[in-house]
N, C-alpha and C positions, 0 to 999 in steps of 0.2 A: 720266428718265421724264417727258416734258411733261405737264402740265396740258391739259384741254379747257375748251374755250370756258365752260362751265357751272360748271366748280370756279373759273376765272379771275373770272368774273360776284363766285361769292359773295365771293371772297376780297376782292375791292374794296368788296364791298357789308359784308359781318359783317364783327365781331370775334372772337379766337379765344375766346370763350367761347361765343357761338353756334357755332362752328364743332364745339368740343368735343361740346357738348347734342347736334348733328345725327349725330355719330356716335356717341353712346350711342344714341339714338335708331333708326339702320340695327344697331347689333348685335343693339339689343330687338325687329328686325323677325328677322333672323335665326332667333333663338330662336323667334318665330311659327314660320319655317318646320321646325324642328326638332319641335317640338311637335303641330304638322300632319301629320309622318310618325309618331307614335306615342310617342313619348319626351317624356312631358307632363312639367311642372312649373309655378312661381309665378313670375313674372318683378317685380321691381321694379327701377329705376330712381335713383341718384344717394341712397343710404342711407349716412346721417350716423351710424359707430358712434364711441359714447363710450371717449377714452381714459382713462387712471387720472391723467394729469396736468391735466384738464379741457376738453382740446380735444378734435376730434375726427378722425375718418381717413373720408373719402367714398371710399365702393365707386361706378363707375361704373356699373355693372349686376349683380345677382344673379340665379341661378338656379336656383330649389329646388328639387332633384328627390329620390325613392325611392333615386338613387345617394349622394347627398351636396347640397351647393352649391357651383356653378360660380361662383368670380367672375373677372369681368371687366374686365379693365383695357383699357376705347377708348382708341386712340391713330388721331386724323384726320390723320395727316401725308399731305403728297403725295415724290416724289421717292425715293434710292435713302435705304435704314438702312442703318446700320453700329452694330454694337454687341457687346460683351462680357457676359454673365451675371455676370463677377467686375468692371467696369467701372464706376461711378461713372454715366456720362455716358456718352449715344450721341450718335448724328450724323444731322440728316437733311442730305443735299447735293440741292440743285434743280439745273433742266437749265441754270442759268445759272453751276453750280458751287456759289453761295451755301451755308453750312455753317451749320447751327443746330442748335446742341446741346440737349440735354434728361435732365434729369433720368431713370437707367436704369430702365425698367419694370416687370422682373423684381423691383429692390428693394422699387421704389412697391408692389407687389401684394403683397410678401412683408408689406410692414405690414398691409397690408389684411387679409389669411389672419392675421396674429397678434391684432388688433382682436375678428374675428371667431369665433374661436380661442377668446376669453376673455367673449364676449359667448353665443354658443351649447353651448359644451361640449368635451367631449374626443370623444364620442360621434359625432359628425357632419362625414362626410369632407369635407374643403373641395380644390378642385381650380382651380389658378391659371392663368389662361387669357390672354393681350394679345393682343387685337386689331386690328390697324393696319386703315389704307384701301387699296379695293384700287386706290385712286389710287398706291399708293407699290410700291416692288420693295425687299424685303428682300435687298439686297444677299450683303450678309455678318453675319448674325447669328450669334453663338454661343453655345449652352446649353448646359451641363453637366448640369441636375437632367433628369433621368427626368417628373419632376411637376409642372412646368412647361412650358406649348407657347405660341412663340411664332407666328400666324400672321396672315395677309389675312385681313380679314371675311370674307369668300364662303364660307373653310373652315370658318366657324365649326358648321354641318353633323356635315362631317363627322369635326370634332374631336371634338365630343361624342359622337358614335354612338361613336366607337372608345371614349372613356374609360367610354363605359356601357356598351358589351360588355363591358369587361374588369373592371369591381366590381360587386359582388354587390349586392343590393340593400338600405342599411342604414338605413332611412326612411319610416316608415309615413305612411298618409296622414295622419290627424289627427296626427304629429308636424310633417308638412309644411305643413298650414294653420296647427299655432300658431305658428309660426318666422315665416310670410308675417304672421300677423299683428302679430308682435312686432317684425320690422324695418319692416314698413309705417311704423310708428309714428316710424321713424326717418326718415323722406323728408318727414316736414312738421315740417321745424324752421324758425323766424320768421328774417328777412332776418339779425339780428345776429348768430344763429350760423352762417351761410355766409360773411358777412363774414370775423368772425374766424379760420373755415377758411383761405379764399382768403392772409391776412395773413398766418397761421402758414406756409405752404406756402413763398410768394414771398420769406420773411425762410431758411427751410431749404433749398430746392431754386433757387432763380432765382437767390441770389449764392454762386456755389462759388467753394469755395479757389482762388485761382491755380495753386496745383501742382498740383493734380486738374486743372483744366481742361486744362494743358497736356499732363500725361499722356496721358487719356484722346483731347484732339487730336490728338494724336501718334499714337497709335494706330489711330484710327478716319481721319488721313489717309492710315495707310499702306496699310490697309486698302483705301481708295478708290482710290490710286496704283494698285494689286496689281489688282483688280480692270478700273481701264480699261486696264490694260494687256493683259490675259486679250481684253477684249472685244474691243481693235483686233487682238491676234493672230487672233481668232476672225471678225472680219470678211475679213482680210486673207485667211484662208483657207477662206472658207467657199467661195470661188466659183473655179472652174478658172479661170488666166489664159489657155490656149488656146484653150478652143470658150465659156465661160462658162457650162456645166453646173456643178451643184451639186459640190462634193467630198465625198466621205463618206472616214469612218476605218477602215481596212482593215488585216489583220494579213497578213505576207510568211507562206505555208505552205511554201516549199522554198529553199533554195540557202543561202550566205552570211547573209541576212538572216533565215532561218525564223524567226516567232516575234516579229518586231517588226514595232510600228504605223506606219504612214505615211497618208496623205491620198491618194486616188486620185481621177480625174474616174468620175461614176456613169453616163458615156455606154460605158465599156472594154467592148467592145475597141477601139470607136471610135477614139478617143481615150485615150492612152495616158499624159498625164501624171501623174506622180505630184511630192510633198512629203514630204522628212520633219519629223518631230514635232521 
């Protein structure tokens, strides 16, 4: 999935830590627009919870509603994902192939839900959400939990409406202004404890074991293998080689074949060539 001109600009111009900001930033608009269709809550930004060992776990965005809190884990990648929910390590591949792995999201946020977990109570549902750009194609992602949704920013919409149709509402308002204001308090901590953040993170997440990386490579190139091979199949027959009408997927209703799929041209009776699968 190429880049445009405009993600190209910034890449050359920022660093990924502005890059990061900018996309917490596009989630926390997101949530404007969710909140503009009727499904209000407190939105804060990059909240520093304390852990019991004295560091601490940075939420990239929270969401405080009547349902629970939504957090958010922004992930700006551009390019195709590849990744496992049981995985260590995903994969972004750019359209020059380039492979950059990253630290799996799912876990990163699982710490986050445990932080906050211990910080607000048992009482208050917490709902785990990653957000990619919708610069990037979730290739092949795989979850397992039910309570976990991995998706493009753009969904972020209408991921929440689903997970707030379906829980009841366990959050009054003044228990939702005290929470906003009790993590508020967490988003203005002085440069040295975002330092020491940053420091803990890059000595945990940025030097993984050689056997993990390789596993988890291994996996997530095979993943990419399997996948551009689907797509050149899928180019290869997307278009009739006779008249160069579309093919569409078609099931045989009589004879020998009744019952299996093949690729027919969508001009028939026109033209009459078919593919099988």
């Amino acid at each position: 999935m190429a880049k445009g001109l405009i993600d190209l600009l910034l890449d050359s111009i920022f660093d990924d830590e502005w890059k990061g900001k900018r996309g917490e930033k596009l989630t926390e608009r997101e949530l404007n627009l969710v909140q503009f269709f009727g499904r209000k809550g407190k939105v804060l930004r990059n909240v520093y919870l304390p852990k019991n060992n004295g560091e601490t776990s940075e939420i990239d965005v929270v969401f405080i509603t009547q349902k629970g809190i939504f957090i958010f884990e922004s992930k700006n990648y551009s390019g195709w994902i590849f990744g496992d929910e049981k995985g260590k390590y995903w994969t972004a591949m750019l359209p020059n192939k380039q492979k950059n792995q990253f630290y799996n999201p799912i876990m990163q946020n699982k710490t986050h839900l445990k932080w906050m977990r211990s910080f607000v109570g048992d009482e208050i549902p917490l709902f785990s959400i990653i957000a990619f750009s919708e610069r990037c194609e979730l290739k092949k992602v795989t979850v397992y939990s039910e309570d976990v949704k991995v998706i493009k920013r753009d969904l972020t919409y209408a991921t929440v409406r689903s997970i707030w149709d379906m829980n009841p509402d366990k959050v009054s308002e003044d228990k939702i202004n005290e929470l906003y204001e009790r993590l508020k308090k967490l988003t203005n901590v002085d440069e040295a404890v975002k330092a020491a953040h940053i420091e803990n993170i890059e000595k945990k997440y940025k030097q993984q074991p050689a056997n993990d990386q390789k596993k988890d490579m291994d996996n997530n190139t095979a993943a990419v293998k399997e996948n551009e091979k689907c797509d050149k199949i899928s180019e290869e027959i997307s278009v009739c080689p006779q008249c160069g009408a579309p093919l569409v997927l078609r099931t045989a209703k009589k004879g020998n074949n009744a019952g299996k799929q093949f690729y027919g041209c969508s001009t028939f009776p026109q033209c009459r060539y078919t593919k099988e699968l």
